[in-house]
N, C-alpha and C positions, 0 to 999 in steps of 0.2 A: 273741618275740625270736629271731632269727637269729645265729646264730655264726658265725664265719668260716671260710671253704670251707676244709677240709682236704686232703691231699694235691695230688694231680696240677690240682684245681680251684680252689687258691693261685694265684695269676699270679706270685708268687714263686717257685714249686717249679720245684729245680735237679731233683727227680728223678721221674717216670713210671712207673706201675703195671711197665711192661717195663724199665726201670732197676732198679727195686727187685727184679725178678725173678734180675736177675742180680747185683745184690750180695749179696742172698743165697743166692745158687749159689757164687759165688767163697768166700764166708766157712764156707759147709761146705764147701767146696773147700782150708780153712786159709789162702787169702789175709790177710796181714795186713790189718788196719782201714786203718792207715794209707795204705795201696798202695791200698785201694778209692777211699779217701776222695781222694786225689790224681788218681787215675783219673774219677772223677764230680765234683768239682770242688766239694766239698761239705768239711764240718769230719770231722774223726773222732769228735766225740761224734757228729755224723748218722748213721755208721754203727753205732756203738755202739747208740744208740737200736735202729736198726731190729733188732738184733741180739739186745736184749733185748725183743722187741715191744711196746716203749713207742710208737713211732711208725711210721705202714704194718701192723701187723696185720693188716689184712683184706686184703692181698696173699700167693699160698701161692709 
């Protein structure tokens, strides 16, 4: 049984190994979530996620 492609291999995903790179450079940076999330056109739990590496982990 096959799962459904995660990240960047979604055909959904609004964000890319090199997106997530730089939302979390902004967010050690103290960018607010909110400003990311508006910025990449995504929700702010998405940012939140990644922030807590619930989702993108294996992006450094």
């Amino acid at each position: 049984m096959t799962g459904n492609p995660k990240g960047a291999g979604n055909g959904n995903a609004k964000l890319d190994e090199t997106k997530v790179r730089h939302v979390k450079a902004l967010l050690e940076g103290g960018t607010k979530q909110m400003h990311i999330a508006e910025l990449f056109g995504v929700s702010p739990s998405v940012i939140g996620l990644i922030k807590r590496g619930k989702i993108w982990r294996e992006v450094i």
